[in-house]
N, CA, C and O of each residue as an XYZ file, in Angstrom:
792
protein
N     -59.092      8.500   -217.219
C     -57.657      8.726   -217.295
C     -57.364     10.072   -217.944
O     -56.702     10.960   -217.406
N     -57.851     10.131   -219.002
C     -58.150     11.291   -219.347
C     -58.050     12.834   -218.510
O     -57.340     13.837   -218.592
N     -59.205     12.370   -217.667
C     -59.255     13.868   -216.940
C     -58.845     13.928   -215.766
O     -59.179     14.795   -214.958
N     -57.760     12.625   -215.474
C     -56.513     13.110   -214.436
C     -55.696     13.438   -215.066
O     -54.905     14.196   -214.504
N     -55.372     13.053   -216.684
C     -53.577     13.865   -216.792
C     -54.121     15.484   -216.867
O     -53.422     16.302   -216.269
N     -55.354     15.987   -217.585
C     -55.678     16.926   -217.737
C     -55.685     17.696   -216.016
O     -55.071     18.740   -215.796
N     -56.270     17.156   -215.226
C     -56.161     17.641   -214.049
C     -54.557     17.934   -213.618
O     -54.132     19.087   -213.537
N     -53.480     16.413   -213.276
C     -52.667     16.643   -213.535
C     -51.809     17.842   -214.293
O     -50.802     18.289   -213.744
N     -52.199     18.284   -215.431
C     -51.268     19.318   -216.189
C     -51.878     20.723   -215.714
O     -51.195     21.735   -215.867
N     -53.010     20.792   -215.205
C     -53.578     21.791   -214.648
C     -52.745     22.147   -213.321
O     -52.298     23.287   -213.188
N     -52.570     21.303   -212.478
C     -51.563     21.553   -211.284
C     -50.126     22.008   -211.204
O     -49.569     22.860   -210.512
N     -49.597     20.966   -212.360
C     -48.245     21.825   -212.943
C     -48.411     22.943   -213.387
O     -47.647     23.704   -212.793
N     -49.215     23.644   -214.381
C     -49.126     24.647   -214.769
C     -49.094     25.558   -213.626
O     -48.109     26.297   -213.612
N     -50.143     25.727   -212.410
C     -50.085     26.242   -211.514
C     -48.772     26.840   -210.930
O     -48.391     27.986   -210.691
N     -48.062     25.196   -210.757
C     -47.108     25.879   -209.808
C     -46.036     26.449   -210.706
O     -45.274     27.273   -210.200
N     -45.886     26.133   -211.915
C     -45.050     27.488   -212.806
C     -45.366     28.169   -212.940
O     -44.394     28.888   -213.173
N     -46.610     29.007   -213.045
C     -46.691     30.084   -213.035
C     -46.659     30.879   -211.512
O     -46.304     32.033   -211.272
N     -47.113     29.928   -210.671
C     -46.761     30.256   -208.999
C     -45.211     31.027   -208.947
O     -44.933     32.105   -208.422
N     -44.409     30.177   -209.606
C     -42.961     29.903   -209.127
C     -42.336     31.794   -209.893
O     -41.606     32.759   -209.663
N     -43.037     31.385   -210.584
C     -42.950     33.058   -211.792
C     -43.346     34.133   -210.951
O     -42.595     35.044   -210.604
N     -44.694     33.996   -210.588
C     -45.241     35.159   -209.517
C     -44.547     35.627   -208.244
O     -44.342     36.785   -207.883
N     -44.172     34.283   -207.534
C     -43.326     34.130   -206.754
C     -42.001     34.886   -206.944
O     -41.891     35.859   -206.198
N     -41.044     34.672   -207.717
C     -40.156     35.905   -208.127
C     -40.051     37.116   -208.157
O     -39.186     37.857   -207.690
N     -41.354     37.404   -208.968
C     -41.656     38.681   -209.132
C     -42.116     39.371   -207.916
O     -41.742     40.534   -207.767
N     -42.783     38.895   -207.126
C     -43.151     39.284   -205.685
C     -41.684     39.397   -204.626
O     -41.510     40.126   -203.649
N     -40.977     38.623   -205.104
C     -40.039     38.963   -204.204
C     -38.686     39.987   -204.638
O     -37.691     40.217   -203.950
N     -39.021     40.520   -206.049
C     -38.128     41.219   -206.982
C     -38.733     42.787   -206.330
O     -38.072     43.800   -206.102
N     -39.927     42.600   -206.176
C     -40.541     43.949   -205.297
C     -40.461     44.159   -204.216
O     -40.082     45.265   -203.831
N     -40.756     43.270   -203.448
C     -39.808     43.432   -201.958
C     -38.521     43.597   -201.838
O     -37.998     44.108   -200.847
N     -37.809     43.112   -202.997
C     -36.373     43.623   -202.220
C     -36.038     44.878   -203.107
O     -35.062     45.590   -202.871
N     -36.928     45.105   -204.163
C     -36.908     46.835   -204.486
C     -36.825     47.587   -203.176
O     -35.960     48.359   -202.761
N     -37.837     47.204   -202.690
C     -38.822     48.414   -201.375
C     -37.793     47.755   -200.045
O     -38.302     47.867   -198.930
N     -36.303     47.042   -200.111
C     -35.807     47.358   -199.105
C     -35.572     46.248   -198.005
O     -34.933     46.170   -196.956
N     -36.651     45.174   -198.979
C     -36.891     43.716   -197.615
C     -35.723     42.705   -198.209
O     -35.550     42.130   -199.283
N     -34.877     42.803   -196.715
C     -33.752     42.236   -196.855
C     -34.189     40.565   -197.053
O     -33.344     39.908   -197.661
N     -35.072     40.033   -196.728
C     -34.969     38.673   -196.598
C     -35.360     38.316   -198.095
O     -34.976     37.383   -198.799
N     -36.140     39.229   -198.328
C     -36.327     39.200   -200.221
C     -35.179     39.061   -200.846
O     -34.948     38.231   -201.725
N     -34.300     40.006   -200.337
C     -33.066     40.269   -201.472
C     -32.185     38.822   -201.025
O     -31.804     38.169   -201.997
N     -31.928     38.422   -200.046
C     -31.204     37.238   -199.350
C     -31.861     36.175   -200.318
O     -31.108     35.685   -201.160
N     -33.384     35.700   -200.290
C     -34.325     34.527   -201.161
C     -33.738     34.925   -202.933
O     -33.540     33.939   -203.642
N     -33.554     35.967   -203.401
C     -33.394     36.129   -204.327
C     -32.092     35.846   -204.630
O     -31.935     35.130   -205.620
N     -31.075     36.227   -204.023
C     -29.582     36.076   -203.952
C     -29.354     34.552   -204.101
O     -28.677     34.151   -205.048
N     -29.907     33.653   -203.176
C     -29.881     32.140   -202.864
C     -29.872     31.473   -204.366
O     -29.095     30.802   -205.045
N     -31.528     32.195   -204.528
C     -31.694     31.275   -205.930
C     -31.150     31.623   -207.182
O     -31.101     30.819   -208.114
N     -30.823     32.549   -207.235
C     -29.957     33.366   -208.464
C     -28.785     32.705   -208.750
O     -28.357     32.398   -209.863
N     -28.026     32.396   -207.073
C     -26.791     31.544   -207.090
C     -26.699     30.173   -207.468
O     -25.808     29.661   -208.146
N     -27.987     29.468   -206.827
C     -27.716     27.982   -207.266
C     -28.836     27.736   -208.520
O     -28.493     26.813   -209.258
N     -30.059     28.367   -208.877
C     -30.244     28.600   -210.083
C     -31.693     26.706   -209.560
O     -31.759     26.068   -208.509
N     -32.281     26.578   -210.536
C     -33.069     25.749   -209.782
C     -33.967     25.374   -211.366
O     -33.696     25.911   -212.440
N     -35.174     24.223   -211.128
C     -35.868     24.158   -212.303
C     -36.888     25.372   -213.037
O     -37.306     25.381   -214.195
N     -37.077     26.169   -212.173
C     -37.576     27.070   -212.733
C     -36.673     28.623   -212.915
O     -37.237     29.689   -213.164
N     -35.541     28.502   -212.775
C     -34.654     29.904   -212.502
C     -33.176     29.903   -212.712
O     -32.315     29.763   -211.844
N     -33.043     30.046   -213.742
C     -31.220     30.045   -214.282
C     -30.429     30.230   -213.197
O     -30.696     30.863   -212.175
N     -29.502     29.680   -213.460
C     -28.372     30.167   -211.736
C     -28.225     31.304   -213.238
O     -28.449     31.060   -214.424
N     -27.707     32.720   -212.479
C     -27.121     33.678   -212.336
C     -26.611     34.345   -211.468
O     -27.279     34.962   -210.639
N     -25.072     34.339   -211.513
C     -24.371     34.903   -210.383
C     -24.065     36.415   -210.245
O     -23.550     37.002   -209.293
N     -24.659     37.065   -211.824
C     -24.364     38.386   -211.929
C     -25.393     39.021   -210.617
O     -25.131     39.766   -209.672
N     -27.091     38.113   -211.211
C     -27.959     38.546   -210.304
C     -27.880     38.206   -208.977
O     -28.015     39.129   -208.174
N     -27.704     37.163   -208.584
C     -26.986     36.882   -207.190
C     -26.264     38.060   -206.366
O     -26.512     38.684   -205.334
N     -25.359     38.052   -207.226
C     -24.461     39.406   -206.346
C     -25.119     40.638   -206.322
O     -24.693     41.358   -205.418
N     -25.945     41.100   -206.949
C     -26.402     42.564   -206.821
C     -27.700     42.538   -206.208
O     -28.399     43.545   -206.106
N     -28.223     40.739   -205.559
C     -29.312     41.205   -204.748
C     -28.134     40.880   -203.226
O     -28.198     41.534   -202.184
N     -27.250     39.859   -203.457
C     -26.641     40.149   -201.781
C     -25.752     41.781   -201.548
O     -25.412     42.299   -200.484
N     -25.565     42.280   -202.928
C     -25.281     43.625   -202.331
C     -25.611     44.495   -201.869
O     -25.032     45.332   -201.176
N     -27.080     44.342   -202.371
C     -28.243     45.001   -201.837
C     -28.400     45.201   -200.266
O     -28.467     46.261   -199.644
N     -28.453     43.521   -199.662
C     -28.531     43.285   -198.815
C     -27.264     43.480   -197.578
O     -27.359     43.515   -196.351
N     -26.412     43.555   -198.229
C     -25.187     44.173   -198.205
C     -25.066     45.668   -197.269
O     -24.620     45.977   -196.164
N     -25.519     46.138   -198.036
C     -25.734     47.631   -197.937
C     -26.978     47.872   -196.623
O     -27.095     48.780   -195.800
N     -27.694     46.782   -196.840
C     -28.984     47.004   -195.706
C     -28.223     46.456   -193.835
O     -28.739     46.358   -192.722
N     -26.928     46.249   -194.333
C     -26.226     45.622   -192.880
C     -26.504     44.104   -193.073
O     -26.646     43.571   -191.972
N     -26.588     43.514   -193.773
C     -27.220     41.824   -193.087
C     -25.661     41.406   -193.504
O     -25.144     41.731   -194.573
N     -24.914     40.516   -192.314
C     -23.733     40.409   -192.017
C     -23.315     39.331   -192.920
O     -22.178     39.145   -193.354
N     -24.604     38.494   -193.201
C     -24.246     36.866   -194.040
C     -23.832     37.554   -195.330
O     -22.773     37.219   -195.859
N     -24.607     38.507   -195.876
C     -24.755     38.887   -197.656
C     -23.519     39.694   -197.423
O     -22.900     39.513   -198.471
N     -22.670     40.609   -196.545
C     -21.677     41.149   -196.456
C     -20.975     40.206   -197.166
O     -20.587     40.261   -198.333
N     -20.831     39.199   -196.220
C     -19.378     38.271   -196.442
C     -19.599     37.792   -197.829
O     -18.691     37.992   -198.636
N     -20.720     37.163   -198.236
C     -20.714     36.421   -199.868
C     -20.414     37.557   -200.923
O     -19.860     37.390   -202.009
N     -20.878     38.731   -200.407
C     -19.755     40.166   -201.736
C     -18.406     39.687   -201.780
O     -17.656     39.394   -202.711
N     -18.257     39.682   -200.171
C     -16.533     39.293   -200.576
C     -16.241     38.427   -201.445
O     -15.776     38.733   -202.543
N     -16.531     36.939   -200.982
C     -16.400     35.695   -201.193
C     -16.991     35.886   -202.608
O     -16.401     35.112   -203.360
N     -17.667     36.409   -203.089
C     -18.222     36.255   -204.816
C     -16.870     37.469   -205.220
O     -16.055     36.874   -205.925
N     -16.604     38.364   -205.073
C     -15.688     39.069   -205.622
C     -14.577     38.461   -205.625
O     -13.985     38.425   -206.704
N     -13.945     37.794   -204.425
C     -12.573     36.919   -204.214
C     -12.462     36.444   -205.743
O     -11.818     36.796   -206.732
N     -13.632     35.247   -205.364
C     -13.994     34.208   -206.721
C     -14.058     34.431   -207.869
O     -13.815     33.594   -208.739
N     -14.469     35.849   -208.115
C     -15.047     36.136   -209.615
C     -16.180     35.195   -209.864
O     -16.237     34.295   -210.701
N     -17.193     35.616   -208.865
C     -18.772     35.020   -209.326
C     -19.856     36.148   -209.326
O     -20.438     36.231   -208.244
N     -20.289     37.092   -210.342
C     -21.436     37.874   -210.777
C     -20.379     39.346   -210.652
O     -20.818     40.495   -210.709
N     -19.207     39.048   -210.508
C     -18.390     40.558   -210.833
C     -17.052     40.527   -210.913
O     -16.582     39.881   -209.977
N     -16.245     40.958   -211.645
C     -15.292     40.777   -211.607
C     -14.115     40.416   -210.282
O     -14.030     41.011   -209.208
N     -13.452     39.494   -210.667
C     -12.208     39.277   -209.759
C     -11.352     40.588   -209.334
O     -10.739     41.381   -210.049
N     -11.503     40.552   -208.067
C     -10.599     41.780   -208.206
C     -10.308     41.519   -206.597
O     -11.373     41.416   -205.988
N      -9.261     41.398   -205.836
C      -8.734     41.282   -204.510
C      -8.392     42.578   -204.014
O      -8.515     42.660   -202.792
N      -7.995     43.633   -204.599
C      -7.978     44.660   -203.415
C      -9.554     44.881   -203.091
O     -10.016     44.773   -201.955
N     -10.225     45.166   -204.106
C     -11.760     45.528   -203.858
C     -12.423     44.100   -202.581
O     -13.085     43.982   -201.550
N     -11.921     43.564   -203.246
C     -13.185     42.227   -202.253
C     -12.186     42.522   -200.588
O     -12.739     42.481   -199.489
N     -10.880     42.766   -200.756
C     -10.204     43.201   -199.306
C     -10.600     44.782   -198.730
O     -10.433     45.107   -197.554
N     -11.102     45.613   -199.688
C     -11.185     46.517   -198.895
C     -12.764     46.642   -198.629
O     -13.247     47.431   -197.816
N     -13.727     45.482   -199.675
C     -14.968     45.606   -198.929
C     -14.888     45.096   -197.315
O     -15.449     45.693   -196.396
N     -13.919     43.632   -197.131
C     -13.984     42.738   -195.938
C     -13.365     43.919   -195.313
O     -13.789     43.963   -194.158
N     -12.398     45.091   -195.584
C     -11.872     45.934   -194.136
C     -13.146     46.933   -193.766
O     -13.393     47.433   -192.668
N     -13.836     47.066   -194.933
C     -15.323     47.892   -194.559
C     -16.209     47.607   -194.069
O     -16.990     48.496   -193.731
N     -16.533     46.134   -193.779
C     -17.827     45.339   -192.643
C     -17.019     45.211   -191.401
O     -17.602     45.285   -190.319
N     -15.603     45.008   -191.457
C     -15.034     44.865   -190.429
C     -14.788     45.983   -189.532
O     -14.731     45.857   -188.309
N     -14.621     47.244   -190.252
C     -14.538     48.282   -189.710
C     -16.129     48.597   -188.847
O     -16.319     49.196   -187.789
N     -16.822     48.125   -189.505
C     -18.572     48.603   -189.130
C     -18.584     47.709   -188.122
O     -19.662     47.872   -187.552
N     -17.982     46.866   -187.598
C     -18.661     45.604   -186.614
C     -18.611     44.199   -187.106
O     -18.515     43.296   -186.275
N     -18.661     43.947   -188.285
C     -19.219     42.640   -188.660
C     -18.114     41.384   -188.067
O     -17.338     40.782   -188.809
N     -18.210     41.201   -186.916
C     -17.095     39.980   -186.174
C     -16.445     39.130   -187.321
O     -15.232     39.081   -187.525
N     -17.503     38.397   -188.123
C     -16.875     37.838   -189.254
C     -15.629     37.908   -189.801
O     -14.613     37.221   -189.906
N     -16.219     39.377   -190.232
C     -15.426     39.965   -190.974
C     -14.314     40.382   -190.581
O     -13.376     40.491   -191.370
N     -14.185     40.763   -188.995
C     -12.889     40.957   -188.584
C     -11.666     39.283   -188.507
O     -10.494     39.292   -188.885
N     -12.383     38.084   -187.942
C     -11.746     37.178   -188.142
C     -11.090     36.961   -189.367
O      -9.917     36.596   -189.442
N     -11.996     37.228   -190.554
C     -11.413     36.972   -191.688
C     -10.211     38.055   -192.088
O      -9.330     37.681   -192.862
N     -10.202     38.790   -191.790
C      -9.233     40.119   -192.023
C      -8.178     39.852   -191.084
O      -7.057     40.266   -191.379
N      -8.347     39.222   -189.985
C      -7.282     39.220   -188.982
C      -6.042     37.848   -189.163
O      -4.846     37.715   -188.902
N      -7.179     36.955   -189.783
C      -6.444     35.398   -190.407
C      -5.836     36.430   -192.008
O      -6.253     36.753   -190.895
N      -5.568     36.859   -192.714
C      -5.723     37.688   -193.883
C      -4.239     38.207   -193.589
O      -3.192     37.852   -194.130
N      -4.401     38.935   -192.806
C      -3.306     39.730   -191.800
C      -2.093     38.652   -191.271
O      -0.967     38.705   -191.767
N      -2.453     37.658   -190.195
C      -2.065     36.940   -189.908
C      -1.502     36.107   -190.635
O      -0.694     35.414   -190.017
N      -1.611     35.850   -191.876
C      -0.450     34.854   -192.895
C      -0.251     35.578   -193.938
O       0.199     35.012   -194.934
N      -0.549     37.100   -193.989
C      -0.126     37.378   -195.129
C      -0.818     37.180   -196.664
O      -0.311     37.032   -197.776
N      -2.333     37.255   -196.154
C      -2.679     36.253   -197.827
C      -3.469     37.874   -198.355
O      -4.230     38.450   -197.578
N      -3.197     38.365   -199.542
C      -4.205     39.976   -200.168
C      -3.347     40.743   -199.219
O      -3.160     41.709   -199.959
N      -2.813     40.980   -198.346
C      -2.393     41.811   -197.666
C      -0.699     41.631   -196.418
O      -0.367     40.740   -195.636
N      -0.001     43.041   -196.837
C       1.194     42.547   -196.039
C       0.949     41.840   -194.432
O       0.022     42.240   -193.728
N       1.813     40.851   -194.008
C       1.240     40.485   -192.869
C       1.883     41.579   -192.001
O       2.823     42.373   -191.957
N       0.715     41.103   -191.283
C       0.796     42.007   -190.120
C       0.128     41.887   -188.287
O      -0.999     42.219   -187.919
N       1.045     41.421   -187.583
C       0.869     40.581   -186.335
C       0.201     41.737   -185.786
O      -0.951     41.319   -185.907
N       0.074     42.864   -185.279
C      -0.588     43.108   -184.745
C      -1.762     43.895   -185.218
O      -2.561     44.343   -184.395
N      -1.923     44.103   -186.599
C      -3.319     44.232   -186.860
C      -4.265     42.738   -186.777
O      -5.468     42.823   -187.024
N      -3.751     41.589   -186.474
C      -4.061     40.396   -187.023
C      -4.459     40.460   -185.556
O      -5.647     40.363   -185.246
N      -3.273     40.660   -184.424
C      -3.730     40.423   -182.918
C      -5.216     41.474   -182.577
O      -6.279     40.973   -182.211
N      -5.064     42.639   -182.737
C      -6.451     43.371   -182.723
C      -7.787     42.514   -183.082
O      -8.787     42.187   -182.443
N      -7.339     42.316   -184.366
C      -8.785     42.045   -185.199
C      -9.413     40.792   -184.272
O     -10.555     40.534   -183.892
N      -7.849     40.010   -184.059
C      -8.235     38.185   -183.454
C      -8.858     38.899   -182.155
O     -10.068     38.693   -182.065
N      -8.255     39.782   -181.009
C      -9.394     40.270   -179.687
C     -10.726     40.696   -179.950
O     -11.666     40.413   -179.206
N     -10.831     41.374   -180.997
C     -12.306     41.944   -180.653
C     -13.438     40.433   -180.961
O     -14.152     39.894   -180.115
N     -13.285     40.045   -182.405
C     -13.918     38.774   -182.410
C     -13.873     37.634   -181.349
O     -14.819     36.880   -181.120
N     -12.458     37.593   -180.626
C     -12.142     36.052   -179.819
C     -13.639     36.792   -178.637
O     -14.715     36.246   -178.397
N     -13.199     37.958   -178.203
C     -13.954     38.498   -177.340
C     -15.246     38.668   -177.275
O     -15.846     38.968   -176.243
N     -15.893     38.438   -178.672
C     -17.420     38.235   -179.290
C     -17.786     36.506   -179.057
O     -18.859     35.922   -179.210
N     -16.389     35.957   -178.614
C     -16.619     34.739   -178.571
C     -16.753     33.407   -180.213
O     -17.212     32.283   -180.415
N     -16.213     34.208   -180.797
C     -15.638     33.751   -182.439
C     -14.374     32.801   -182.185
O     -13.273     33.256   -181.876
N     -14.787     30.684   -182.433
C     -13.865     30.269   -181.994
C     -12.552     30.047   -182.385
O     -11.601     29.648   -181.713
N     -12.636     30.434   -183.867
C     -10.826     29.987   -184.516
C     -10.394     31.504   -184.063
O      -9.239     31.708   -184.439
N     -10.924     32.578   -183.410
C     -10.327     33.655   -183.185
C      -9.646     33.464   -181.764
O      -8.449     33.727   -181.881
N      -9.923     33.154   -180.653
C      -9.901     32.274   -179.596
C      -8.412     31.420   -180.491
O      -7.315     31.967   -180.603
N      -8.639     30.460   -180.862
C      -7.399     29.480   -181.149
C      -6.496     30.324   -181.504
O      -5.439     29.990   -180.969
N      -6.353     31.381   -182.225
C      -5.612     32.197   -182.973
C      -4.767     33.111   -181.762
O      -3.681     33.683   -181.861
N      -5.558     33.028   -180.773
C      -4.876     34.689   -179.857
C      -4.066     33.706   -179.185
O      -2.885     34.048   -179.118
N      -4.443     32.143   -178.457
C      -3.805     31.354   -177.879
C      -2.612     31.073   -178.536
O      -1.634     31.030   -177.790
N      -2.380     30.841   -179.890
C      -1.265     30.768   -180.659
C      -0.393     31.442   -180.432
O       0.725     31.115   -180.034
N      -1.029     33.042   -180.786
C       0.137     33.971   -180.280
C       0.435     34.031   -179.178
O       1.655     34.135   -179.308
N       0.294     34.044   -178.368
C       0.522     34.509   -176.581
C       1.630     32.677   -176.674
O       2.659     32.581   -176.005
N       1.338     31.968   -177.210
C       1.815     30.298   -177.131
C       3.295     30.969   -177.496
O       4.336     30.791   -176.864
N       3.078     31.928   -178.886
C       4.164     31.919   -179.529
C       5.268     33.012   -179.964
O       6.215     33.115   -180.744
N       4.496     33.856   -178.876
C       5.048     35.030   -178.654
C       5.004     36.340   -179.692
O       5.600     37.416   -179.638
N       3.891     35.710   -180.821
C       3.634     36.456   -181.663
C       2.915     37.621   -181.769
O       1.686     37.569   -181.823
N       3.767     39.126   -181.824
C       3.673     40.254   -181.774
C       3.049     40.991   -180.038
O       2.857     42.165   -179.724
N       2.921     40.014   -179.422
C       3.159     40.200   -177.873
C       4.099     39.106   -177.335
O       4.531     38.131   -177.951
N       4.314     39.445   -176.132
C       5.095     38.554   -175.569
C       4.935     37.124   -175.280
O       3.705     37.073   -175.288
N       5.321     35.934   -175.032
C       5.297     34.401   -174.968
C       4.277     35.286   -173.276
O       4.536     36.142   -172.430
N       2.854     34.157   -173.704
C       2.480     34.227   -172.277
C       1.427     33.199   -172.012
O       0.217     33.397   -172.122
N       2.192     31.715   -171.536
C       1.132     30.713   -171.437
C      -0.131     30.627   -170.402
O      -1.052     29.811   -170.428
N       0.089     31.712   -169.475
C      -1.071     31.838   -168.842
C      -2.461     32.083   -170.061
O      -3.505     31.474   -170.294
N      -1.856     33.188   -170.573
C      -2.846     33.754   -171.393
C      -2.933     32.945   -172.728
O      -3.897     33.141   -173.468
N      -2.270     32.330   -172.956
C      -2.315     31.031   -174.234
C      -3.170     30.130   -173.670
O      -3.827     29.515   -174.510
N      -3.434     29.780   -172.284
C      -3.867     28.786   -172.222
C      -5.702     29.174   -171.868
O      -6.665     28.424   -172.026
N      -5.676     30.532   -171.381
C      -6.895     31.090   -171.060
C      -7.903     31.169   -172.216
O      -9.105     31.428   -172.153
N      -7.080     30.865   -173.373
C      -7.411     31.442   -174.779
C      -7.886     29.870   -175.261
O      -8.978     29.688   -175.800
N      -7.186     29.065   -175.067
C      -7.600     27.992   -175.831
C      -8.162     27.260   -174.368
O      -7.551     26.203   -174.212
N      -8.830     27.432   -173.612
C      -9.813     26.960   -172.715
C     -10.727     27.569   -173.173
O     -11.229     26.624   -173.782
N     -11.527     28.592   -173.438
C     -12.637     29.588   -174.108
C     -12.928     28.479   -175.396
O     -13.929     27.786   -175.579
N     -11.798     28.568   -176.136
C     -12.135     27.488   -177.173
C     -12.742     26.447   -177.135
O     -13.791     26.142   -177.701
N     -12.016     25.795   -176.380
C     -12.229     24.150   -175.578
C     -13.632     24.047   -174.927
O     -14.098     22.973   -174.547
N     -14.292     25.269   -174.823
C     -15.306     25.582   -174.109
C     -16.508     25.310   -175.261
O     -17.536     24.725   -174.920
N     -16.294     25.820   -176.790
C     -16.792     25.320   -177.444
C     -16.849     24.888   -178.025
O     -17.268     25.178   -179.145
N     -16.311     23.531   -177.487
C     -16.019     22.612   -178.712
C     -14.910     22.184   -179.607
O     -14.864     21.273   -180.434
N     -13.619     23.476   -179.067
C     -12.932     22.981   -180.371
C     -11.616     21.829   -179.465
O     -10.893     21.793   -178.469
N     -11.966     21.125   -180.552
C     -10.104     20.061   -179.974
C      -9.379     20.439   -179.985
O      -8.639     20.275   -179.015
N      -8.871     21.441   -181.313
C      -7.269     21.870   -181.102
C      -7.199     22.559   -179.734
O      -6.316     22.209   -178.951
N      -8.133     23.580   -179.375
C      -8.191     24.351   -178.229
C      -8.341     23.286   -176.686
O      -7.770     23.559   -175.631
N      -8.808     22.654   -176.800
C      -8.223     21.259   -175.435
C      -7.200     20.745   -175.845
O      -6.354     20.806   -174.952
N      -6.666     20.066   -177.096
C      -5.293     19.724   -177.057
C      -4.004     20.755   -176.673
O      -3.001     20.528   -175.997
N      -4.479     22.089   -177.442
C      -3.536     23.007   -177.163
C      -3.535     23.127   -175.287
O      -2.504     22.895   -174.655
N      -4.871     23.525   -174.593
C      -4.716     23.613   -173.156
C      -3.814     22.543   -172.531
O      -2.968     22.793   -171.673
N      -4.075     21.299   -173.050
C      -3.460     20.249   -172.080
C      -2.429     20.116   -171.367
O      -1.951     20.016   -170.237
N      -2.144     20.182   -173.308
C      -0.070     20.480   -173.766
C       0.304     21.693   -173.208
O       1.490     21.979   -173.368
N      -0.700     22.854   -172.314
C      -0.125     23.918   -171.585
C       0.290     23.326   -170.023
O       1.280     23.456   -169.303
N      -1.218     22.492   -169.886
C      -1.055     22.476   -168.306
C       0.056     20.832   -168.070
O       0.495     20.581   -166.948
N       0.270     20.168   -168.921
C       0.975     19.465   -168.980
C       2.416     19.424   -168.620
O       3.082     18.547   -168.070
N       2.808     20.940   -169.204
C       4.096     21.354   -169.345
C       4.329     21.835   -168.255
O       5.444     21.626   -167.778
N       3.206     22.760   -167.391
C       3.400     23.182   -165.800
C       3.588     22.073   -165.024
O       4.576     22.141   -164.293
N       2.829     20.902   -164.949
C       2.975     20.407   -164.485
C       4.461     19.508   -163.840
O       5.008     19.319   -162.754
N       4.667     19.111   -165.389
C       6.407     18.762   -165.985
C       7.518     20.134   -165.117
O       8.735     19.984   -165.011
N       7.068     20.888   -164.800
C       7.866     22.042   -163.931
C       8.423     22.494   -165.443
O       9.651     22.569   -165.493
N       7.817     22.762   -166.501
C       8.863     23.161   -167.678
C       8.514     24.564   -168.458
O       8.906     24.975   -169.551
N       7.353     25.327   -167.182
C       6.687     26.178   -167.579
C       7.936     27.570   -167.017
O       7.674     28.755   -167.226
């Protein structure tokens, strides 16, 4: 019995000091640039684990890292940790003008989120047709609440004209993947043609 707990404590020790090495190996890779390092590091920094304090300071400055390397997921959690005030200060113009800076680069995400942002007015004056832009290029990437969003407007005449052809073209794309509101919304289009009330 003896020289299983001893064996036993021999194995644990292992994997703490594994778990240690392990860190450190990946604290050097995402020195030298390896995004999936800085992403593994970001993860655990955030939720913090038995061997590794959550820290959200460190969290954020390895997804900024990653950030900076283009990876579109660690874009958005800068925001979303800045929104929050998790590993940097709260601050909403900054976390809005990082989301207009991935959005500007491409990041679809990021344009949905800027375009819903736009679209009700939330960090920023609303604004229907920066909201309609942002909602085309994403709906058009095939991004589905962006899709529900353009159908809305065209439904509702918001900052283009009432146009249920194109409301309904919009929430069929949707409906296409999956979403209900986007088949309920179609129905209640072709429903209404039907009714002669189009």
């Amino acid at each position: 019995m003896k020289k299983f707990n001893l064996l036993l404590l021999s194995v644990c020790m292992f994997f703490l000091i594994g778990c240690g090495d392990e860190i450190s190996k990946l604290k050097k890779q995402a020195d030298n640039n390896d995004v999936s390092a800085q992403i593994k590091l970001a993860r655990i920094y955030y939720s913090g684990n038995d061997k590794v304090k959550q820290d959200f300071k460190e969290s954020f400055k390895y997804y900024s890292k990653a950030a900076e390397n283009n990876d579109i997921d660690a874009q958005l959690e800068t925001v979303w940790m800045s929104f929050g005030g998790k590993g940097t200060d709260r601050d909403y113009p900054k976390a809005t003008a990082l989301l207009t800076k991935y959005a500007d680069n491409g990041n679809k995400k990021a344009q949905e989120v800027l375009a819903s942002m736009y679209y009700f007015g939330i960090f920023v004056k609303k604004d229907y047709k920066k909201a309609f832009e942002l909602f085309l290029i994403a709906a058009e990437d095939g991004k589905l609440y962006a899709q529900e969003k353009l159908g809305d407007m065209y439904y509702e005449g918001e900052y283009v004209k009432k146009n249920y052809t194109k409301a309904l073209e919009w929430y069929r794309k949707a409906s296409e993947q999956g979403s209900l509101y986007g088949k309920i919304a179609a129905t209640e289009i072709e429903q209404m043609d039907i009714k002669g009330e189009l």
